[in-house]
MMTF fields as JSON, N, C-alpha, C and O atoms, coordinates in Angstrom:
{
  "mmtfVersion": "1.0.0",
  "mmtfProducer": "UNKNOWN",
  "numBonds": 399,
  "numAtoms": 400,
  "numGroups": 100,
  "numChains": 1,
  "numModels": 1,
  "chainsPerModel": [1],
  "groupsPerChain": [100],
  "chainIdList": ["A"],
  "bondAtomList": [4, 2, 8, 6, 12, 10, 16, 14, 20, 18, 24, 22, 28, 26, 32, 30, 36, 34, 40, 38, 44, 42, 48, 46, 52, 50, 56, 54, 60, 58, 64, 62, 68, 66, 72, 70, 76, 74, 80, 78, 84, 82, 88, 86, 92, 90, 96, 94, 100, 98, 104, 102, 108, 106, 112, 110, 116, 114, 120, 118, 124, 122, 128, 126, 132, 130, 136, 134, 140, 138, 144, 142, 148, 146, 152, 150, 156, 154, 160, 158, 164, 162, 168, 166, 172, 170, 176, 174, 180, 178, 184, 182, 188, 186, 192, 190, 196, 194, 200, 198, 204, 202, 208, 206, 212, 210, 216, 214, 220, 218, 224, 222, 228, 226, 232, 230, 236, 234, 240, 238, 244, 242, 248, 246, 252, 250, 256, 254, 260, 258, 264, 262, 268, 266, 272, 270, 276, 274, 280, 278, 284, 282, 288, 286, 292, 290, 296, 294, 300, 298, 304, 302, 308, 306, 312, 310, 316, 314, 320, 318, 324, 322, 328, 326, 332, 330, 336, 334, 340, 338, 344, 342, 348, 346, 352, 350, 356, 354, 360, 358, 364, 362, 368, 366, 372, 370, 376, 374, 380, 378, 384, 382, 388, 386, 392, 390, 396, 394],
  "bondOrderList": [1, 1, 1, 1, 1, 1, 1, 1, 1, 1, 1, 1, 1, 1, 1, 1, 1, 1, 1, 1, 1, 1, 1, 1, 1, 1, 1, 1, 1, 1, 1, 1, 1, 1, 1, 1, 1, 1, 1, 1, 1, 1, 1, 1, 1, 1, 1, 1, 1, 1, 1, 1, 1, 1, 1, 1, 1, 1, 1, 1, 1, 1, 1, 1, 1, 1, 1, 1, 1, 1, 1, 1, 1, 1, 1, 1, 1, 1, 1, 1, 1, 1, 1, 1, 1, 1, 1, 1, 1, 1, 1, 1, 1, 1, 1, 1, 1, 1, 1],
  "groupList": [{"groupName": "UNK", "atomNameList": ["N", "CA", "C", "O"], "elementList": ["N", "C", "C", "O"], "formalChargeList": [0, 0, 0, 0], "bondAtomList": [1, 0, 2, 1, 3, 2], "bondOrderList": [1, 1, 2], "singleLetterCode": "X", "chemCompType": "L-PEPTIDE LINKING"}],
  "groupTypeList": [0, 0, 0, 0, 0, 0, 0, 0, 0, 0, 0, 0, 0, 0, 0, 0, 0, 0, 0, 0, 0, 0, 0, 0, 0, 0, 0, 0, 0, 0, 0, 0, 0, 0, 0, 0, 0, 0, 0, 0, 0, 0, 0, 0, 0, 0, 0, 0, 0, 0, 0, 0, 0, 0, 0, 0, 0, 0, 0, 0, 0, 0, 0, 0, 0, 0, 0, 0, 0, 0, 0, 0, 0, 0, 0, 0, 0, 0, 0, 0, 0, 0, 0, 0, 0, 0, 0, 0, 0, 0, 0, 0, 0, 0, 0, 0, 0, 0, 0, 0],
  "groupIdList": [1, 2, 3, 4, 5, 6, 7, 8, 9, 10, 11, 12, 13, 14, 15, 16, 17, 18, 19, 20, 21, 22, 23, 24, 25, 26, 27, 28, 29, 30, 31, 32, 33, 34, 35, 36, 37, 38, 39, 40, 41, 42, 43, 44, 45, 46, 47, 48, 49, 50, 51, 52, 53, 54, 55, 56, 57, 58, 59, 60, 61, 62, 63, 64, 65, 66, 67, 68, 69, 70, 71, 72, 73, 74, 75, 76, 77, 78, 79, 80, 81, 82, 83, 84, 85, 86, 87, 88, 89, 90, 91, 92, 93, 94, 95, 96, 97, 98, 99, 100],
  "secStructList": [7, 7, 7, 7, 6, 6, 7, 1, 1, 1, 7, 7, 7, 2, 2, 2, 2, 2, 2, 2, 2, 2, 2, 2, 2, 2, 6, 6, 7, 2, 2, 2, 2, 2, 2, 2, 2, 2, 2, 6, 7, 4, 4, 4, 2, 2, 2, 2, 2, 2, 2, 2, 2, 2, 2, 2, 2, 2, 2, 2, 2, 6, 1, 7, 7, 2, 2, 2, 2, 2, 6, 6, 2, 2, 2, 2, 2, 2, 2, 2, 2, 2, 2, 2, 2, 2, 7, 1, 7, 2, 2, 2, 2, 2, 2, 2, 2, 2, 7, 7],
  "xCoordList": [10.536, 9.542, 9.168, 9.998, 7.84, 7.447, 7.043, 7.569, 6.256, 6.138, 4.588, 3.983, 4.101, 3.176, 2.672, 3.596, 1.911, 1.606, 1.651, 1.513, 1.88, 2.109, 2.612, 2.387, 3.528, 4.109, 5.486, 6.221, 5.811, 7.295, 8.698, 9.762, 8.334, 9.62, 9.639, 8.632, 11.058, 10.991, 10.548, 10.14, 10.649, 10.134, 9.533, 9.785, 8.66, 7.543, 8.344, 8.256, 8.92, 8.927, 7.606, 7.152, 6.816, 6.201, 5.812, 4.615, 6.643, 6.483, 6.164, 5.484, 7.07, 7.099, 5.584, 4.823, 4.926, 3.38, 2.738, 1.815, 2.881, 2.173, 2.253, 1.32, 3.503, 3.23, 2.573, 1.415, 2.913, 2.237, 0.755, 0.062, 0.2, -1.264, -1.769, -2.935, -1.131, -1.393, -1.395, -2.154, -0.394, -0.23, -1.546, -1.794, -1.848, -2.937, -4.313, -5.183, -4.143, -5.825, -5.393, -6.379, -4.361, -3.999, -4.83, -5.48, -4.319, -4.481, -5.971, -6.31, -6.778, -8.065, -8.168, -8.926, -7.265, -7.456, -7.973, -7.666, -8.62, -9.027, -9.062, -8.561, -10.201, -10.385, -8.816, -8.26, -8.051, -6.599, -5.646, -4.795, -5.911, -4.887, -5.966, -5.592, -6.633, -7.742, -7.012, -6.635, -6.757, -7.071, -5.258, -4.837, -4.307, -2.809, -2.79, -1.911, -3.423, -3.57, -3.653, -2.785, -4.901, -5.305, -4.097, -3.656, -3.744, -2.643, -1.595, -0.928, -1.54, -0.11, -0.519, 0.377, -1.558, -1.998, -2.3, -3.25, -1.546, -1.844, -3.47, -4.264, -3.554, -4.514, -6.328, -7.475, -5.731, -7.389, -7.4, -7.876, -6.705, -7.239, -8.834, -9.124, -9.749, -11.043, -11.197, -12.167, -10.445, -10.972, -10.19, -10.735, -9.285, -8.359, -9.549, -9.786, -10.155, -11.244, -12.72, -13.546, -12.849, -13.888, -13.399, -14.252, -12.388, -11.99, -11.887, -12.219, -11.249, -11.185, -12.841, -12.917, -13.77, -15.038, -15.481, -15.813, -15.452, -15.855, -15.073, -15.68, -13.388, -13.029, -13.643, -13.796, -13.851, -14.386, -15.66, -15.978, -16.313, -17.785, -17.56, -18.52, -16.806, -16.063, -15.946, -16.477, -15.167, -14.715, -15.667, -16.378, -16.185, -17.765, -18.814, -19.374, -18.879, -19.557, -18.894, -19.449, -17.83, -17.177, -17.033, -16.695, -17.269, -17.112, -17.779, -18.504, -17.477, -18.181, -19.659, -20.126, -20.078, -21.598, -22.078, -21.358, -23.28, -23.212, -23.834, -23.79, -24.34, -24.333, -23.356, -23.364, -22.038, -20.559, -19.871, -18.737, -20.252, -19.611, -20.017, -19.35, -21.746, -22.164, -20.911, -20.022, -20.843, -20.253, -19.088, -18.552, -17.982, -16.767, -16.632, -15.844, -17.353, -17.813, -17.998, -17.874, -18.228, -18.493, -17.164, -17.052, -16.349, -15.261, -14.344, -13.466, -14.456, -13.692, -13.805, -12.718, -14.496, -14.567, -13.534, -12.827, -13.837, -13.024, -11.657, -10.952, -11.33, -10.021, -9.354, -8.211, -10.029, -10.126, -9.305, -8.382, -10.43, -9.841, -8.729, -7.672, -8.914, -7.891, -6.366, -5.555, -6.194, -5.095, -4.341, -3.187, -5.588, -5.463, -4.617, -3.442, -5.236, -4.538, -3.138, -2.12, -3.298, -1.947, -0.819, 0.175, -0.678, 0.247, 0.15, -0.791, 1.718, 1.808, 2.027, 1.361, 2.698, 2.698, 1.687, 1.462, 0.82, -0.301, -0.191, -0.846, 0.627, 1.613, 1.387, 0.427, 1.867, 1.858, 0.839, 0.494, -0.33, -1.337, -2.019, -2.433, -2.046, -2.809, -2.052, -2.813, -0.613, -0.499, -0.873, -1.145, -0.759, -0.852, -2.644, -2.902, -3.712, -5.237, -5.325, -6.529, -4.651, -4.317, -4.414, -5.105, -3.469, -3.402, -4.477, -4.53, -5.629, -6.789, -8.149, -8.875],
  "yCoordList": [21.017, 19.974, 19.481, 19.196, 19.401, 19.0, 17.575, 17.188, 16.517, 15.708, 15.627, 16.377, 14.379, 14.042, 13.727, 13.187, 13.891, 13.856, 12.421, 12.102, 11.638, 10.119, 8.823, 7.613, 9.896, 9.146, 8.767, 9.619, 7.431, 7.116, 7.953, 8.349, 7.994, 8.909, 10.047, 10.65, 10.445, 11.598, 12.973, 14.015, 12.844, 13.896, 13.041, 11.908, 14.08, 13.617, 14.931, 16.159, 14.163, 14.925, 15.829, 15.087, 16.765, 17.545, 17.995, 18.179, 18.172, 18.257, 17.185, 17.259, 15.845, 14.388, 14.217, 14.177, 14.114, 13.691, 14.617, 14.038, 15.954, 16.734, 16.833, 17.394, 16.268, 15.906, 14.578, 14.56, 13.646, 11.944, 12.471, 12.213, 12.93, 13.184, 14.249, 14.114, 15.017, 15.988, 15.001, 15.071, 14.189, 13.669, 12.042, 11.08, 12.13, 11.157, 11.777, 11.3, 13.305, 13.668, 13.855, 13.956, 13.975, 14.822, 13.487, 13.609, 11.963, 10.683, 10.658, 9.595, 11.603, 11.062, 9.719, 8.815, 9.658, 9.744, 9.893, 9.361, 10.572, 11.428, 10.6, 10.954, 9.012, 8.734, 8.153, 9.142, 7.504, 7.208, 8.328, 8.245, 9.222, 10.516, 10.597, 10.749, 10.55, 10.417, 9.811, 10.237, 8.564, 7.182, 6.891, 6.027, 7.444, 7.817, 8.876, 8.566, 9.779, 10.738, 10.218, 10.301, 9.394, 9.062, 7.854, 8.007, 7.159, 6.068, 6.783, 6.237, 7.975, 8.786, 9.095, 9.666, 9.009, 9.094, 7.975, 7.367, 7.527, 5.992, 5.966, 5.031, 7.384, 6.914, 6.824, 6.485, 7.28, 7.242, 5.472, 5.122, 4.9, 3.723, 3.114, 2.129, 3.658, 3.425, 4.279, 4.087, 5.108, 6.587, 5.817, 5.601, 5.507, 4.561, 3.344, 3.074, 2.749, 1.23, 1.988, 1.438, 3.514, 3.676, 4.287, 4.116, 4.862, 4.859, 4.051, 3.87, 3.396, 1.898, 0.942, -0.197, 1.574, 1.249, 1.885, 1.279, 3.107, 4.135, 3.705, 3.613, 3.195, 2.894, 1.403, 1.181, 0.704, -0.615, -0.2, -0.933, 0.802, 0.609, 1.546, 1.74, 2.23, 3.069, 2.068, 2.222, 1.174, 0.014, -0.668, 0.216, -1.438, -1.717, -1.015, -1.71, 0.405, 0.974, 1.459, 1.82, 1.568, 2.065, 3.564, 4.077, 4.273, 5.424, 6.205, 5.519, 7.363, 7.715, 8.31, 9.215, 7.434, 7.984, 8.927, 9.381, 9.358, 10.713, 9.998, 10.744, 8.925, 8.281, 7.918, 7.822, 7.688, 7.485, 8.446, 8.515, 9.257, 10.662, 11.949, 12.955, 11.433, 11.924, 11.459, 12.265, 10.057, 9.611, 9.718, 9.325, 10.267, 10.457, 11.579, 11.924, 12.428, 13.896, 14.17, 15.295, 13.277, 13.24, 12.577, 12.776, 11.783, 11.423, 12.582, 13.008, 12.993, 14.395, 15.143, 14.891, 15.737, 16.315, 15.627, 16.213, 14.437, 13.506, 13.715, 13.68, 13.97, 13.492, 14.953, 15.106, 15.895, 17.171, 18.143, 18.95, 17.379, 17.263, 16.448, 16.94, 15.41, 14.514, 15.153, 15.175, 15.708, 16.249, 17.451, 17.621, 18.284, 19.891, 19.319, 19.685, 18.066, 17.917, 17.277, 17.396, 16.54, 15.882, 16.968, 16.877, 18.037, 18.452, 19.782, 20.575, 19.879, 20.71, 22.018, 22.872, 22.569, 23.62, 23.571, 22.711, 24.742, 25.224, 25.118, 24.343, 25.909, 26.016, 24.707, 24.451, 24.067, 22.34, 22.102, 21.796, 22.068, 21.638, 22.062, 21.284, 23.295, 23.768, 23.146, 22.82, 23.001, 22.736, 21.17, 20.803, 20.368, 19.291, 19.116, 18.383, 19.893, 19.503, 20.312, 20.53, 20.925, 21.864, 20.773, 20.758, 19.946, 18.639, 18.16, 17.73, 18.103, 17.51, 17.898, 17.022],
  "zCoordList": [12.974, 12.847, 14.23, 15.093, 14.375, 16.215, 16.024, 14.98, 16.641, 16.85, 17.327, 18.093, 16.568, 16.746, 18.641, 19.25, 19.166, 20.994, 20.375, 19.195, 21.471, 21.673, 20.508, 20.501, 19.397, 18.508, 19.104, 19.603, 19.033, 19.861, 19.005, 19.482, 18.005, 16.904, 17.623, 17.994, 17.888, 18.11, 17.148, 17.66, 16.208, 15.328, 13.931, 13.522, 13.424, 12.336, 10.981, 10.959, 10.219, 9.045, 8.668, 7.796, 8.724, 8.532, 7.076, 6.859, 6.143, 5.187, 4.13, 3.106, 4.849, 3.586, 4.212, 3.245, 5.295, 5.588, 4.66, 4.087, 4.252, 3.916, 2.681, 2.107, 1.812, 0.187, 0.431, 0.014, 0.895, 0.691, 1.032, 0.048, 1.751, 1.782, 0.453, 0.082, -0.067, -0.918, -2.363, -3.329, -2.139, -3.863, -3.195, -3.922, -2.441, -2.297, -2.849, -3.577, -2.082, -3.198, -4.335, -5.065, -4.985, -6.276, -7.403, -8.442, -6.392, -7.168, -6.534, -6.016, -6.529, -5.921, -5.159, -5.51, -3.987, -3.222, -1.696, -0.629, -1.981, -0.548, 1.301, 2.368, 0.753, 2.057, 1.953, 2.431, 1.745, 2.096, 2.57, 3.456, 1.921, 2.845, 3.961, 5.124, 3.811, 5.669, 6.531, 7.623, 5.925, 7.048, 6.829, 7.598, 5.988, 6.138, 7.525, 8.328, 7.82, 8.853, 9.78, 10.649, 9.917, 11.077, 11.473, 12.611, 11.015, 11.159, 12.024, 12.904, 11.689, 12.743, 13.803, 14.426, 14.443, 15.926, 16.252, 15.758, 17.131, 17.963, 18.82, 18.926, 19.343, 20.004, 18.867, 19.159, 17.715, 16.802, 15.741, 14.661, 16.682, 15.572, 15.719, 15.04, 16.525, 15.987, 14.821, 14.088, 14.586, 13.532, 12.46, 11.377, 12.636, 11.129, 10.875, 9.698, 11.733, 11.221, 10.708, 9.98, 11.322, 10.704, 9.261, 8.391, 8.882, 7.438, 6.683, 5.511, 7.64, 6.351, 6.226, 5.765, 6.642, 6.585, 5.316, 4.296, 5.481, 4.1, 3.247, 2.18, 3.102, 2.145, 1.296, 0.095, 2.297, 1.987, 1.131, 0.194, 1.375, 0.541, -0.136, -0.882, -0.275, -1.214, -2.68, -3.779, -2.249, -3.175, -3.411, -3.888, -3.453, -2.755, -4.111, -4.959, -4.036, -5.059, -5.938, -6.976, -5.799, -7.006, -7.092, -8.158, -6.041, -6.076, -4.412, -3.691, -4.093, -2.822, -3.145, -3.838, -2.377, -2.493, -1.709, -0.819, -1.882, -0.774, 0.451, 1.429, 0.69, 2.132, 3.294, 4.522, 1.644, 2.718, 2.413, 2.888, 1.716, 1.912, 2.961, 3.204, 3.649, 4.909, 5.698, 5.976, 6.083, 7.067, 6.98, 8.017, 5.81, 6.111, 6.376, 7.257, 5.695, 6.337, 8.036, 8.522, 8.625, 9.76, 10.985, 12.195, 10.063, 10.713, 10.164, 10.914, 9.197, 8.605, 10.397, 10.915, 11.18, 11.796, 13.341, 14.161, 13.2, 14.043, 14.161, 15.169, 12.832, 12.53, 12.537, 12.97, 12.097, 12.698, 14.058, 14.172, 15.013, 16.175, 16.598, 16.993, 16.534, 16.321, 16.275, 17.201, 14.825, 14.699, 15.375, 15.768, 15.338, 16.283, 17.273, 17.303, 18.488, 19.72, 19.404, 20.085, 18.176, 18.49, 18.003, 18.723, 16.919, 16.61, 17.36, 17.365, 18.205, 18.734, 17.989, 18.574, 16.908, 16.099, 15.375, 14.523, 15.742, 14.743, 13.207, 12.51, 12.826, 11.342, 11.075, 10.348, 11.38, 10.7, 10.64, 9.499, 11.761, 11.657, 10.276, 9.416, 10.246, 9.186, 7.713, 6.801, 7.523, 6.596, 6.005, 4.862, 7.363, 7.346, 6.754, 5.8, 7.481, 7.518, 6.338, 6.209, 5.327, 4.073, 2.78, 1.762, 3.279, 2.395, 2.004, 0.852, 2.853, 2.176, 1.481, 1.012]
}
């Protein structure tokens, strides 16, 4: 198991992130296993406030609309990158960005 780049824990359970995000879409879910993701990189908490933006109007309408489903679509790509840099094993990465 490797470690998140600039998480103070020395190691990131790999797998428990990767069921808690998996049983988050399972519970439809989705932008919360987002913005659960983004929470494990210290340096994306603008990317965690813009989730919790989509989640807010998420709630808001009662469902994702395809206006805030453009725009999470678009932090989708954020968070993307995001992750690539922070996890040093590929393998994880994928299983981890698999989850969603």
């Amino acid at each position: 198991m490797r470690a998140l780049s600039g998480i103070q824990e020395a190691k990131l359970d790999i797998p428990s992130i990767v069921a808690k995000a998996a049983k988050m879409t399972d519970h439809n879910d989705h932008t919360g296993a987002r913005l659960y993701l983004a929470s494990l990189v210290p340096s994306a908490k603008k990317l965690m406030k813009a989730y919790e933006g989509v989640q807010a109007l998420q709630d808001f309408h009662g469902s994702l609309t395809s206006a805030v489903g453009k725009a999470r679509d678009e932090l989708d790509e954020k968070l993307h990158d995001v992750l690539y840099s922070a996890i040093d094993d590929k393998e994880n990465f994928e299983a981890v960005w698999g989850a969603l």
